[in-house]
VOLUM-63663 format. One record per residue: x, y, z of N, C-alpha, C in turn. Coordinates in Angstrom, 1 decimal, padded with zeros to 4 digits. Atoms other than C-alpha are relative to their C-alpha. Example, Ala and Ser with C-alpha at 12.3 -4.5 7.8 and 13.67 -1.06 7.14 Angstrom:
REM residues 2
n_px=000.9&n_py=-001.2&n_pz=000.0&ca_px=012.3&ca_py=-004.5&ca_pz=007.8&c_px=000.9&c_py=001.2&c_pz=000.0
n_px=-000.9&n_py=-001.1&n_pz=000.0&ca_px=013.7&ca_py=-001.1&ca_pz=007.1&c_px=-000.8&c_py=001.1&c_pz=000.8
***
This chain:
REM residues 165
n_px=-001.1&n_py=000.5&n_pz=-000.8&ca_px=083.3&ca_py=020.6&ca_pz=104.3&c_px=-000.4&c_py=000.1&c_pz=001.5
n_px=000.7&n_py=000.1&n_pz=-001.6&ca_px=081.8&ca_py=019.5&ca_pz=107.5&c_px=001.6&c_py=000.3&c_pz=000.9
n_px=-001.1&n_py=000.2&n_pz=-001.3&ca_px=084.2&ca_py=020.4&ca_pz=110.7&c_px=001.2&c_py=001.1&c_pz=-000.9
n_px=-001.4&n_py=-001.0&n_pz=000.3&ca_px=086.8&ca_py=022.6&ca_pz=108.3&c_px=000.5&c_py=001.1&c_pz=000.6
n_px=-000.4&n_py=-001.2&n_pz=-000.7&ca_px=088.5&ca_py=025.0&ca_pz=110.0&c_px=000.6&c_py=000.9&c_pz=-001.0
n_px=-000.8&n_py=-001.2&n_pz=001.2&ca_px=090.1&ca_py=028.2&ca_pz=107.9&c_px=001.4&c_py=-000.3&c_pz=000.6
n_px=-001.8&n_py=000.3&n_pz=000.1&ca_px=093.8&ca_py=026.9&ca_pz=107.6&c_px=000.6&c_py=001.7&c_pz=000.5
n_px=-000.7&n_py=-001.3&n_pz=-000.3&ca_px=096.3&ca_py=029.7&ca_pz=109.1&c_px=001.3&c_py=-000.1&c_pz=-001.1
n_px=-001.1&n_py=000.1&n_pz=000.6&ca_px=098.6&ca_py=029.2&ca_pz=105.7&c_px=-000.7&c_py=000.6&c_pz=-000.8
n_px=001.1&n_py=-001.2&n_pz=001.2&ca_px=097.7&ca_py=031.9&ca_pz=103.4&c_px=001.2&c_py=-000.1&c_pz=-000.9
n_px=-001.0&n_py=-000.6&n_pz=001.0&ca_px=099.3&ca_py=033.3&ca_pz=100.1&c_px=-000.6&c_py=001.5&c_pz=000.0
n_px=000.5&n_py=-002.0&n_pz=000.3&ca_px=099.1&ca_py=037.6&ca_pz=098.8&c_px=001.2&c_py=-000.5&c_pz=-001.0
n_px=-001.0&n_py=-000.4&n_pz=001.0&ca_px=100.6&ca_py=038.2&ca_pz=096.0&c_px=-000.5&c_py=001.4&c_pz=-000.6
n_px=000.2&n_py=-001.2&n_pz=000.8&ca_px=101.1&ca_py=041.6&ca_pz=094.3&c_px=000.8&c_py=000.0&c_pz=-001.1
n_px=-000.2&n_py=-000.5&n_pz=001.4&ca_px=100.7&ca_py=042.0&ca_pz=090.4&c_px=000.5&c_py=000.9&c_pz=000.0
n_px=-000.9&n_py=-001.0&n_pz=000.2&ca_px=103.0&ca_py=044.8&ca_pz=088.9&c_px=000.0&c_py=-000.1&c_pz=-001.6
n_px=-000.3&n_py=-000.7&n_pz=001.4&ca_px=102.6&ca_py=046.8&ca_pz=086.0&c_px=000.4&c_py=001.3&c_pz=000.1
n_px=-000.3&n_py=-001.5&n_pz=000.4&ca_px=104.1&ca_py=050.1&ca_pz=084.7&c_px=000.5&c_py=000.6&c_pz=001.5
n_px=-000.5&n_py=-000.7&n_pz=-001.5&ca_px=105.7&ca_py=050.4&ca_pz=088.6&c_px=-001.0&c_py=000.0&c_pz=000.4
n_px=000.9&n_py=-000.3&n_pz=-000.9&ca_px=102.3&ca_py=050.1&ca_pz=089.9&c_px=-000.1&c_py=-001.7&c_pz=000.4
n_px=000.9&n_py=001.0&n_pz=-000.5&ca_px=100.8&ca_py=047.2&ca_pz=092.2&c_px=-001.2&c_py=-000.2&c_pz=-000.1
n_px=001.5&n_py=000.3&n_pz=-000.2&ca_px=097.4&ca_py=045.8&ca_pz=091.9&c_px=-000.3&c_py=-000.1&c_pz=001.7
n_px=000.7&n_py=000.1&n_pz=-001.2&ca_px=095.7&ca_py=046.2&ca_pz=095.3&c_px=-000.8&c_py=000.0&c_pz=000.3
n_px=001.3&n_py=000.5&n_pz=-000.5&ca_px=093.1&ca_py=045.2&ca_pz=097.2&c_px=-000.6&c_py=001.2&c_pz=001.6
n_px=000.2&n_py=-001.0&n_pz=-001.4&ca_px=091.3&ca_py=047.9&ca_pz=099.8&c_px=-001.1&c_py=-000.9&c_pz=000.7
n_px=001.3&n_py=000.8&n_pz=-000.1&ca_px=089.3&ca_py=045.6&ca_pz=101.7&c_px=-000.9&c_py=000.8&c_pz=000.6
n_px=001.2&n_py=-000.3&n_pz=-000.3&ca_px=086.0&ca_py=047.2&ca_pz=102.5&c_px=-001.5&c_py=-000.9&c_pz=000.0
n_px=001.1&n_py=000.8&n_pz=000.2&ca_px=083.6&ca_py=044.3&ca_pz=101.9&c_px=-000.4&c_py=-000.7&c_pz=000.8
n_px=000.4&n_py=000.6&n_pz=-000.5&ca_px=083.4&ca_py=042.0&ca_pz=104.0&c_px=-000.2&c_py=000.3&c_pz=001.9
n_px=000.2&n_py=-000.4&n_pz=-001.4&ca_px=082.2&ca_py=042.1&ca_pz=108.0&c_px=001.1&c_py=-001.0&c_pz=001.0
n_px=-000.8&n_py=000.6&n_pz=-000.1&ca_px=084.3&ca_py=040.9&ca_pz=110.3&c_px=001.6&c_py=-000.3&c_pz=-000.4
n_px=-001.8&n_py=000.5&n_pz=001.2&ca_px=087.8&ca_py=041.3&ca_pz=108.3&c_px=000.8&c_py=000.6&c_pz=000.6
n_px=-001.1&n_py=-000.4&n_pz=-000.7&ca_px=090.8&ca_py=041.7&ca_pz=110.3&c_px=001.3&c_py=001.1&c_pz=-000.5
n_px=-000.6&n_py=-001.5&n_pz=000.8&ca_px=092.2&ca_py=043.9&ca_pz=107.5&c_px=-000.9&c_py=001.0&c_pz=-000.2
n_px=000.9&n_py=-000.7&n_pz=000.0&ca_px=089.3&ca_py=046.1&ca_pz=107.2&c_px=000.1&c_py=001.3&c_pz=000.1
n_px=-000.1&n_py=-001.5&n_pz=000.3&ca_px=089.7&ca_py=049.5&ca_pz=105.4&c_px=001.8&c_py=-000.2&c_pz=-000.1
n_px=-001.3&n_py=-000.8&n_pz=000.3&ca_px=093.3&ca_py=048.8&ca_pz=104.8&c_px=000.3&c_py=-000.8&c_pz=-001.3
n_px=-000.4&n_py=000.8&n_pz=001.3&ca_px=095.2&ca_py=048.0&ca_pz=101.5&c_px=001.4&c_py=-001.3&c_pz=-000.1
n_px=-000.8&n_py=001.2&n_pz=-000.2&ca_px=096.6&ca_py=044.7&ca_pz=100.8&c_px=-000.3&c_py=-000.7&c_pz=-001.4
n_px=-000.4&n_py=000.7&n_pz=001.3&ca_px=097.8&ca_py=042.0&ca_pz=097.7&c_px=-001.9&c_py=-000.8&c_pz=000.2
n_px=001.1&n_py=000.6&n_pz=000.1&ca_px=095.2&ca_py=039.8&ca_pz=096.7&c_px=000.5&c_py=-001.8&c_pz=000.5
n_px=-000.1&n_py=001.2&n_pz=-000.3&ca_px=095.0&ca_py=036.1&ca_pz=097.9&c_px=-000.8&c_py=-000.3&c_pz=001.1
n_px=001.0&n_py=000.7&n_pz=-001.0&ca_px=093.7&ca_py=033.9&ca_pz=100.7&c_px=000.7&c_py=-001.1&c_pz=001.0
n_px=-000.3&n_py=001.4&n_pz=-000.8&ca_px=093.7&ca_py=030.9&ca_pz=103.0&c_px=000.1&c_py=-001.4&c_pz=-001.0
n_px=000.0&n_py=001.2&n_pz=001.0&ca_px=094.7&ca_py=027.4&ca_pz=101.4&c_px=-001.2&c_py=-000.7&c_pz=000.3
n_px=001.3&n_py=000.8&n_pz=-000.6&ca_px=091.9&ca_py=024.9&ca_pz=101.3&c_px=001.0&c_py=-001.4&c_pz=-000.1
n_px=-000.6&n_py=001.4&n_pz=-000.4&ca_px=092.6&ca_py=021.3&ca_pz=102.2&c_px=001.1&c_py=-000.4&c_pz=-001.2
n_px=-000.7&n_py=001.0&n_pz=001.2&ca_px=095.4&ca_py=019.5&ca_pz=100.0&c_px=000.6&c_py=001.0&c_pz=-000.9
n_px=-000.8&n_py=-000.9&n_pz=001.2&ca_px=096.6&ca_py=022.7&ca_pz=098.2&c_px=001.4&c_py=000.2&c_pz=000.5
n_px=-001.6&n_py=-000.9&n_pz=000.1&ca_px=100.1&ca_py=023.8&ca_pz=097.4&c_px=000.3&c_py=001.6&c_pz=000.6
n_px=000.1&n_py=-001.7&n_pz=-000.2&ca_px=101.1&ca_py=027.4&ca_pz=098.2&c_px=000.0&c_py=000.4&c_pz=-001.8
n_px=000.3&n_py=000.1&n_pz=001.7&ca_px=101.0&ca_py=027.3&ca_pz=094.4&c_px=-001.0&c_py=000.0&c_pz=-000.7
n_px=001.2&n_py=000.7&n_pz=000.6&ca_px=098.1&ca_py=025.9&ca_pz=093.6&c_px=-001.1&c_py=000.9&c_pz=000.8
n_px=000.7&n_py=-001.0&n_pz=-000.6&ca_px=096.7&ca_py=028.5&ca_pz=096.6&c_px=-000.4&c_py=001.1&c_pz=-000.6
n_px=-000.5&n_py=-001.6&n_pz=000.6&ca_px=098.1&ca_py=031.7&ca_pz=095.1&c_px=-000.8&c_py=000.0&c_pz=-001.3
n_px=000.0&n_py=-000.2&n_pz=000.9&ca_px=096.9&ca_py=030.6&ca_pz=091.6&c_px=-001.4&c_py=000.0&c_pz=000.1
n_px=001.7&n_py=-000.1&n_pz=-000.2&ca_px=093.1&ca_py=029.8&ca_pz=092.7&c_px=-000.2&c_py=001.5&c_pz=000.4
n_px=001.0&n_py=-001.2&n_pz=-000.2&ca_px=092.3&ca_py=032.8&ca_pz=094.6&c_px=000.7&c_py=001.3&c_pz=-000.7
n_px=000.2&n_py=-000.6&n_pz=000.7&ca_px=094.1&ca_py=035.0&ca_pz=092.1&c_px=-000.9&c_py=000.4&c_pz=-000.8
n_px=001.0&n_py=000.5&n_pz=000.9&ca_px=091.9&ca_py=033.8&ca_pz=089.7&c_px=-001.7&c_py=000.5&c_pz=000.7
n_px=001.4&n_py=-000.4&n_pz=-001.0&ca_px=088.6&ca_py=034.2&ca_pz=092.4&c_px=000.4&c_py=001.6&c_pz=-000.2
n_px=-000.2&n_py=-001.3&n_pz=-000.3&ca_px=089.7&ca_py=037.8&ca_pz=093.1&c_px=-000.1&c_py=000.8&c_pz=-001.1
n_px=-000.7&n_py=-000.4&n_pz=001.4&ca_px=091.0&ca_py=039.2&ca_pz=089.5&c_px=-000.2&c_py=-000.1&c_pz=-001.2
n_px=000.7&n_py=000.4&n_pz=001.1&ca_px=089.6&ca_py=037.3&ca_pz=087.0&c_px=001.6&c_py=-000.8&c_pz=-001.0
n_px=-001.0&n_py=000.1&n_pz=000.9&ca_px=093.2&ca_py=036.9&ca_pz=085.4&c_px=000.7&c_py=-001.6&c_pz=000.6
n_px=-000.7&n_py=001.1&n_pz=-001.0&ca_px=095.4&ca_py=033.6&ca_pz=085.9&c_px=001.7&c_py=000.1&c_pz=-000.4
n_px=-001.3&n_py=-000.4&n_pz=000.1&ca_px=098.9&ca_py=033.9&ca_pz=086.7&c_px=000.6&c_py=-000.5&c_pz=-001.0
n_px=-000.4&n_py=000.9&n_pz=001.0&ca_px=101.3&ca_py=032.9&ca_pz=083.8&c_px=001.8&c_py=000.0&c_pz=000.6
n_px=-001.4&n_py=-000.4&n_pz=-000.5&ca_px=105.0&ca_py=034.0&ca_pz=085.5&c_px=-000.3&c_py=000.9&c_pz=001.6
n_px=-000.1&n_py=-000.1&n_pz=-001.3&ca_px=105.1&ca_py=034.5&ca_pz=089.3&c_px=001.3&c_py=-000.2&c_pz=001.0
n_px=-001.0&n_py=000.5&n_pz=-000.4&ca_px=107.7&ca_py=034.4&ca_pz=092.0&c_px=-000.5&c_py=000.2&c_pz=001.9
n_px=000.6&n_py=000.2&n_pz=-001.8&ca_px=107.7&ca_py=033.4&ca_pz=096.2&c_px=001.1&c_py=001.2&c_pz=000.1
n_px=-001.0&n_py=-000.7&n_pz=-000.7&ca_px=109.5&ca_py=036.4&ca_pz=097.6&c_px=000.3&c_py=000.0&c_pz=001.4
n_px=-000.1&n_py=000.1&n_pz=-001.2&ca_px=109.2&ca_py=035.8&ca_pz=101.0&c_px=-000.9&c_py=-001.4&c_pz=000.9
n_px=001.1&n_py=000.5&n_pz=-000.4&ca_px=107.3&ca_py=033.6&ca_pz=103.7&c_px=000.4&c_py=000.7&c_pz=001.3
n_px=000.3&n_py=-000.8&n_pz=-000.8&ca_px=105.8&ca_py=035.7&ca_pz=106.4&c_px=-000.5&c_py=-000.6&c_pz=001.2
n_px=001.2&n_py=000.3&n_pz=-001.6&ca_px=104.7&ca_py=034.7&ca_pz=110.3&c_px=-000.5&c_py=000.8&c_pz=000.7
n_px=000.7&n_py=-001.1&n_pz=-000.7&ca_px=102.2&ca_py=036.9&ca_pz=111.6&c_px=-000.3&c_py=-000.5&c_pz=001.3
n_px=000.7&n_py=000.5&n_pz=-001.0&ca_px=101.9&ca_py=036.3&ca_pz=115.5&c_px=-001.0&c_py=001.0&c_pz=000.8
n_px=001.0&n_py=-001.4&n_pz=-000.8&ca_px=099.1&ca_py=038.3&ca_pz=117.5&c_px=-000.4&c_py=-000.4&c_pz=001.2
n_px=000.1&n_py=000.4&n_pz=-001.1&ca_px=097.9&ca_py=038.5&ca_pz=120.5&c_px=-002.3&c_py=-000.3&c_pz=000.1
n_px=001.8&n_py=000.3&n_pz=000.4&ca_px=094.3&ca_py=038.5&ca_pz=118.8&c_px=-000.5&c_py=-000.5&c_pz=-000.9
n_px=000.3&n_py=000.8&n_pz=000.8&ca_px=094.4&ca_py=036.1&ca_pz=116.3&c_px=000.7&c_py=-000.8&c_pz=-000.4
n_px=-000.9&n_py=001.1&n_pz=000.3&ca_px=095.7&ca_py=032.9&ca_pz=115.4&c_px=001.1&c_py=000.1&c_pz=-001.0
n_px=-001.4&n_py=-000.1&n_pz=001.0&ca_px=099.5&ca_py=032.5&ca_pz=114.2&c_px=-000.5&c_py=-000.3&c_pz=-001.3
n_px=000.0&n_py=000.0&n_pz=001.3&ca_px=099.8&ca_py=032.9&ca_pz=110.5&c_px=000.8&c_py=000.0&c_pz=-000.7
n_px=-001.1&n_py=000.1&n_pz=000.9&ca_px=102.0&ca_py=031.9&ca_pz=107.8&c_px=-000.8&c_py=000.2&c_pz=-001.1
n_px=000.3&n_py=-000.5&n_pz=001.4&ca_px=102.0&ca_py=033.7&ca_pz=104.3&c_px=001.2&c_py=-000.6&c_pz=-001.0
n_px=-001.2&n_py=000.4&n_pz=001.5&ca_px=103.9&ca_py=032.9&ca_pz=101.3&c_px=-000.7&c_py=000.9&c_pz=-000.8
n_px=000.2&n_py=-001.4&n_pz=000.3&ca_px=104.2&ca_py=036.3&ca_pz=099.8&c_px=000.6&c_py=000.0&c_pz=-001.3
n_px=-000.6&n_py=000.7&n_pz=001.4&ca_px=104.8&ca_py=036.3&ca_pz=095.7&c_px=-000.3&c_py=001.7&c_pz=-000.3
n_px=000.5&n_py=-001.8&n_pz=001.6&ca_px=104.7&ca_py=039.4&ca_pz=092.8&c_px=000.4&c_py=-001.0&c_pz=-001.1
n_px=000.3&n_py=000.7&n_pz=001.6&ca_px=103.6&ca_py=038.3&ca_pz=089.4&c_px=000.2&c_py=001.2&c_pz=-001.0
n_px=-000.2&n_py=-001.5&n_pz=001.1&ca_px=104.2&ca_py=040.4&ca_pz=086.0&c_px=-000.3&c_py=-000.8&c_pz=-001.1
n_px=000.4&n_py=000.3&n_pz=001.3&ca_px=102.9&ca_py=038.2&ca_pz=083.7&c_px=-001.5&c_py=-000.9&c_pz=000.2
n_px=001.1&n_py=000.8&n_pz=-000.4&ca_px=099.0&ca_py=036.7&ca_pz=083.6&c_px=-000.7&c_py=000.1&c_pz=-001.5
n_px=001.1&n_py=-000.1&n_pz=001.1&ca_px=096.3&ca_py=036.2&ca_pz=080.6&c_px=-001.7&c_py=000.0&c_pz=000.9
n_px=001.0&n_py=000.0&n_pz=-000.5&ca_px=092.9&ca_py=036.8&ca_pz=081.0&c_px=-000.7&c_py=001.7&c_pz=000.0
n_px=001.1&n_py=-001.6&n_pz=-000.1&ca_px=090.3&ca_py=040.0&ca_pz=081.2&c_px=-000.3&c_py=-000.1&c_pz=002.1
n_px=000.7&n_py=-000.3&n_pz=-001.7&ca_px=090.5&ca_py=041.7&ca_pz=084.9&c_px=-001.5&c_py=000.2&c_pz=000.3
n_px=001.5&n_py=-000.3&n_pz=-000.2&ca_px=086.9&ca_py=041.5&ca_pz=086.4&c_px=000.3&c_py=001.5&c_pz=000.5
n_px=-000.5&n_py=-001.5&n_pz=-000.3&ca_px=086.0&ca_py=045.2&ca_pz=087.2&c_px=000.2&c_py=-000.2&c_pz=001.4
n_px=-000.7&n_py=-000.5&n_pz=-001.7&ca_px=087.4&ca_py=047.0&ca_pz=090.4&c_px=-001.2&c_py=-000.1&c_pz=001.1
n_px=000.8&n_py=000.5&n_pz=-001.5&ca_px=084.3&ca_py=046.7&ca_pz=092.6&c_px=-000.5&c_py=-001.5&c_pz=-000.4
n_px=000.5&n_py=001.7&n_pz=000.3&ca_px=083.7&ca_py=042.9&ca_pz=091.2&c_px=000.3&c_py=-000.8&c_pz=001.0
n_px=-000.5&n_py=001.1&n_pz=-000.9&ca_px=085.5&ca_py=041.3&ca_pz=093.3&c_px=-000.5&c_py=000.3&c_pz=002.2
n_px=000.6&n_py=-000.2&n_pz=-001.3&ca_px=083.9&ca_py=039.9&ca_pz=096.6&c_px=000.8&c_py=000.4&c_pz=001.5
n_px=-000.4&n_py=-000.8&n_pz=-001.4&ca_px=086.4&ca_py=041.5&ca_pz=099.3&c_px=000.1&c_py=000.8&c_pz=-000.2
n_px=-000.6&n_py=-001.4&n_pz=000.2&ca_px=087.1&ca_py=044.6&ca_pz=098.2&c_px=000.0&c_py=000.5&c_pz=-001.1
n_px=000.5&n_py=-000.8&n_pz=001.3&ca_px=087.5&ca_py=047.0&ca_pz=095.5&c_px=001.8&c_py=-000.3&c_pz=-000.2
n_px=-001.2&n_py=-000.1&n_pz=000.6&ca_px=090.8&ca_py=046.8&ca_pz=093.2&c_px=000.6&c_py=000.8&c_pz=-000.6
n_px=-000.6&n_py=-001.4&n_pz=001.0&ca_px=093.1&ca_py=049.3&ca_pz=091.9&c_px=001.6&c_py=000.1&c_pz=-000.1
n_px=-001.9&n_py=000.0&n_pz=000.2&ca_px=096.6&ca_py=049.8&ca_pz=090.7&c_px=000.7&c_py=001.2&c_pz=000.6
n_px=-000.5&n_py=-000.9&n_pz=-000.6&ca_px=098.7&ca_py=051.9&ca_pz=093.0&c_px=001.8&c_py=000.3&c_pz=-000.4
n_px=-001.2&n_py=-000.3&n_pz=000.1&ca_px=102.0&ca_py=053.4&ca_pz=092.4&c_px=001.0&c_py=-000.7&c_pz=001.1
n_px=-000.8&n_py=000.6&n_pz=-000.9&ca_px=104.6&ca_py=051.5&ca_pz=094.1&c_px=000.8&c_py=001.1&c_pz=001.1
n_px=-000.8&n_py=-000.9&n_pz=-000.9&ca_px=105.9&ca_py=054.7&ca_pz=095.8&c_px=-001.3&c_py=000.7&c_pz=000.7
n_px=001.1&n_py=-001.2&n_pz=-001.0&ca_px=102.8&ca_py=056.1&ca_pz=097.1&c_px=-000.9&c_py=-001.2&c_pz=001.0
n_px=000.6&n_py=001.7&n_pz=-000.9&ca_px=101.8&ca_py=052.0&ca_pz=098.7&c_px=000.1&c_py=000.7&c_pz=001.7
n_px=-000.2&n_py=-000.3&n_pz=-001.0&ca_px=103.3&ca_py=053.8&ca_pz=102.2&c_px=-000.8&c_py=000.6&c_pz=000.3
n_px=000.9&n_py=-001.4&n_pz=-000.4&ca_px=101.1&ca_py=056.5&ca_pz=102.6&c_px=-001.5&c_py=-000.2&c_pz=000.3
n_px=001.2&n_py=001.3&n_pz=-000.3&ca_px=098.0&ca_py=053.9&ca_pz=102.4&c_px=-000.2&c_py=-000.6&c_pz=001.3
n_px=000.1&n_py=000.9&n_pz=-001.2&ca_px=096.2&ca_py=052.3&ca_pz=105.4&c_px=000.5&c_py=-001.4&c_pz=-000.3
n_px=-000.6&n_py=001.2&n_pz=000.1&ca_px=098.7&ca_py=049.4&ca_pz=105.2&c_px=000.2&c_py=-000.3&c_pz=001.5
n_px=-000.3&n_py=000.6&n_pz=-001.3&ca_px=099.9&ca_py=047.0&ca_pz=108.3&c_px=001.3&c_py=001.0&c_pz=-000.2
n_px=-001.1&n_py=-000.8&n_pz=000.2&ca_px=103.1&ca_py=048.6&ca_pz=109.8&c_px=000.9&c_py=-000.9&c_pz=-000.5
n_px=-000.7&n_py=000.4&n_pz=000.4&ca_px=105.0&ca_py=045.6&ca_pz=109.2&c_px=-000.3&c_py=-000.3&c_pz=-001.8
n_px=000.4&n_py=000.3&n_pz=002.0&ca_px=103.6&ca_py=045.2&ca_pz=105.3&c_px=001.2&c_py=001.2&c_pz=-000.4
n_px=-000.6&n_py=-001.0&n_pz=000.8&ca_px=106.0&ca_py=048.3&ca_pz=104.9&c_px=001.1&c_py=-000.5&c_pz=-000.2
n_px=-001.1&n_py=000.8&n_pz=-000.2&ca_px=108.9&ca_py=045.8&ca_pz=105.8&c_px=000.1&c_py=-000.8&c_pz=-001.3
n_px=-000.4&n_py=001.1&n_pz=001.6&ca_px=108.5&ca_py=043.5&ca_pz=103.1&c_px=-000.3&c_py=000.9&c_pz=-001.2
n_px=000.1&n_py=-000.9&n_pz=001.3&ca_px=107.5&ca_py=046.1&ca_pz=100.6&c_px=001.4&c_py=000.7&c_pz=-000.5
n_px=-001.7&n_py=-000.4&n_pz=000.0&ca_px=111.3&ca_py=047.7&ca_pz=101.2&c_px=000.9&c_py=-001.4&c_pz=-000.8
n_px=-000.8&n_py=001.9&n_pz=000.5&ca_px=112.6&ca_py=043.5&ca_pz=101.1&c_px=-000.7&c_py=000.2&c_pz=-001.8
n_px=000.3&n_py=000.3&n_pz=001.7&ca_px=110.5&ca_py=043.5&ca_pz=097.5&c_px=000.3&c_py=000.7&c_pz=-001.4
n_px=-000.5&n_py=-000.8&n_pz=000.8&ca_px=112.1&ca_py=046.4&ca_pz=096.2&c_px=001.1&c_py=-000.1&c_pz=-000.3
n_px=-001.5&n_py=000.3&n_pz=000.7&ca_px=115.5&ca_py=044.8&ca_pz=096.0&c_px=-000.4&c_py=-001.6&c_pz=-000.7
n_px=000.7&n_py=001.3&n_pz=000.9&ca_px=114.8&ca_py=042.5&ca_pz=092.9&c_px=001.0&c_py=-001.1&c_pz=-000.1
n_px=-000.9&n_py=000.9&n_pz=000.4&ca_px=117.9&ca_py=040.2&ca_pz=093.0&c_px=000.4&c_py=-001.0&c_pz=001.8
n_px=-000.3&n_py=000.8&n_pz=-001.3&ca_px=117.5&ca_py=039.5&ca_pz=097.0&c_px=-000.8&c_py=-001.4&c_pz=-000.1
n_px=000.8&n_py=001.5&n_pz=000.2&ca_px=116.6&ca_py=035.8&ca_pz=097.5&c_px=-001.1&c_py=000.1&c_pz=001.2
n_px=001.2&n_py=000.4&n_pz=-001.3&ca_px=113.6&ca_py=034.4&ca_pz=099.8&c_px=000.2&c_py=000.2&c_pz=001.4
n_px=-000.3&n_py=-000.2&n_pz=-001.4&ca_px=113.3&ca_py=036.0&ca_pz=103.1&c_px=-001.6&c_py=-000.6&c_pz=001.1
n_px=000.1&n_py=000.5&n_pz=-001.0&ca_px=112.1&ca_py=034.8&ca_pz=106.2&c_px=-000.3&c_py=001.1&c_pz=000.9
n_px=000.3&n_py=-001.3&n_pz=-001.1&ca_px=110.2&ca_py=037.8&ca_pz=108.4&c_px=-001.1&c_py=-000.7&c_pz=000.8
n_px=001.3&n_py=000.3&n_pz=-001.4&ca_px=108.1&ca_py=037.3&ca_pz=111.6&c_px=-000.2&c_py=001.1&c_pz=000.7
n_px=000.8&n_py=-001.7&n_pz=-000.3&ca_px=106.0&ca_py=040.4&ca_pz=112.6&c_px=-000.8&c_py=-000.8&c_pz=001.1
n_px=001.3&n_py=-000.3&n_pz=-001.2&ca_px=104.5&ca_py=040.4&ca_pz=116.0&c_px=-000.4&c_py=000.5&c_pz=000.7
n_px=001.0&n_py=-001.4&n_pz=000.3&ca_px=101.5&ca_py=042.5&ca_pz=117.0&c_px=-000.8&c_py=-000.3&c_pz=001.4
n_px=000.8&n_py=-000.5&n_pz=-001.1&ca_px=099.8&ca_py=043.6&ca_pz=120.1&c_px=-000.9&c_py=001.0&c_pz=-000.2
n_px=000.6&n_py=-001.1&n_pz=000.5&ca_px=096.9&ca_py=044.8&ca_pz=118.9&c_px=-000.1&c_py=000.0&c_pz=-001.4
n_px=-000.5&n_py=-000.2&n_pz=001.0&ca_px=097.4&ca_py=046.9&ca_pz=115.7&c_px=001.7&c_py=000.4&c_pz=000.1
n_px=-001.1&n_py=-001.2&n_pz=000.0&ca_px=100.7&ca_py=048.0&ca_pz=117.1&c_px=001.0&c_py=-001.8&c_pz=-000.1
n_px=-001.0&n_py=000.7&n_pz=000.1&ca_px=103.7&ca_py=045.8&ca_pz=116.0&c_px=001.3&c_py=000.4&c_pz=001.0
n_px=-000.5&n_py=-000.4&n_pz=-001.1&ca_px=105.9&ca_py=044.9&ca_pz=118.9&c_px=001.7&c_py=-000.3&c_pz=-000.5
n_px=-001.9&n_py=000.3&n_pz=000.5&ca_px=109.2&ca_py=042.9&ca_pz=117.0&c_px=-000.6&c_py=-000.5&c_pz=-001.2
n_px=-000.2&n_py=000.1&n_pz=001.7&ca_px=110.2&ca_py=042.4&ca_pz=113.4&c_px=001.2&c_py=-000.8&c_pz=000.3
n_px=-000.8&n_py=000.7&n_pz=000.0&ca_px=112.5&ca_py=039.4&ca_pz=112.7&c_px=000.4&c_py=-000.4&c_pz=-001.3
n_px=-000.4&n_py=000.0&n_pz=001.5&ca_px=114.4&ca_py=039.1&ca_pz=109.4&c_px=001.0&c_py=-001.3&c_pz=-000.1
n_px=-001.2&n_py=001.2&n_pz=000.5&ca_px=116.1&ca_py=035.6&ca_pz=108.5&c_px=000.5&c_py=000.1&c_pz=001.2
n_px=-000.5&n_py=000.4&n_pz=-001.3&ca_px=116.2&ca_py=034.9&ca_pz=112.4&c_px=000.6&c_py=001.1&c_pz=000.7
n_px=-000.8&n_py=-001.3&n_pz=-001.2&ca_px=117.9&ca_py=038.2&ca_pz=113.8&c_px=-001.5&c_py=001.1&c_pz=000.1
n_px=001.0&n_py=-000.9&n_pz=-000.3&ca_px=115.7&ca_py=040.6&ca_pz=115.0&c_px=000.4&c_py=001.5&c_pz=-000.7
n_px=000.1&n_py=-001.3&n_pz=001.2&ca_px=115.2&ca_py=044.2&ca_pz=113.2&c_px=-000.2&c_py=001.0&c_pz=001.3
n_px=000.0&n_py=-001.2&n_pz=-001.1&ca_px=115.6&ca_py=047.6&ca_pz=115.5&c_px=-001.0&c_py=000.7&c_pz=-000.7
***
């Protein structure tokens, strides 16, 4: 793909079993703006994909498994002051077929199922703790958050257009 630029429209989704998350500690790659911290698995869209058709590819690259029941819980705007704005479409799946590749297989990082109550205590972003709270109410509909960051330090949090104290 002569000239392609890396799209700033990503998907993360986090699998869920037995109350745990599948997660991703990225350690692999050089360069990685998440680097040493834990996060869902997913990616950047390539040309002409859906946020659907995103989510379900680089599950699949990452995991080995392919989604079979999935849902969008949110879509996320990351702005920084050191990297290009970013929009996520942020999902949890609980049903997939397929044999997980093992936990260091996959090429960004290592994978492991974490308790959903101990995800806090993890080198996570500070806003990732925001929608982790939003994902723990299972009957809220699609939210709308924009986290923006100076730095690593998050400066405002905005929830379905009002701002968050």
């Amino acid at each position: 793909m002569d000239g392609y630029k890396k799209s700033n429209l990503t998907t993360l989704c986090y699998l869920e079993r037995d109350d745990k998350y599948l997660m991703m500690h990225r350690v692999k790659k050089e360069h990685d703006i998440n680097h040493d911290k834990w996060v869902g698995v997913g990616g950047h869209f390539e040309p002409n994909e859906s946020p659907e058709e995103c989510l379900l590819r680089e599950v699949k690259e990452e995991t080995g498994v392919t989604l079979e029941r999935f849902r969008l819980r949110g879509i996320i705007t990351f702005e920084s002051d050191a990297w290009q704005t970013e929009y996520m479409f942020l999902y949890t799946a609980d049903r997939w077929r397929g044999n997980f590749i093992g936990r260091d297989d996959c090429r960004e990082g290592t994978l492991a199922w974490v308790e959903k109550a101990l995800v806090p205590e993890l080198p996570i972003w500070e806003g990732d703790k925001i929608f982790f709270k939003l994902m723990e109410k299972q009957n809220r509909p699609v939210f709308s958050l924009k986290l923006r960051y100076v730095g690593d330090k998050l400066v405002e949090k905005v929830l379905d257009g009002k701002a968050l104290s």
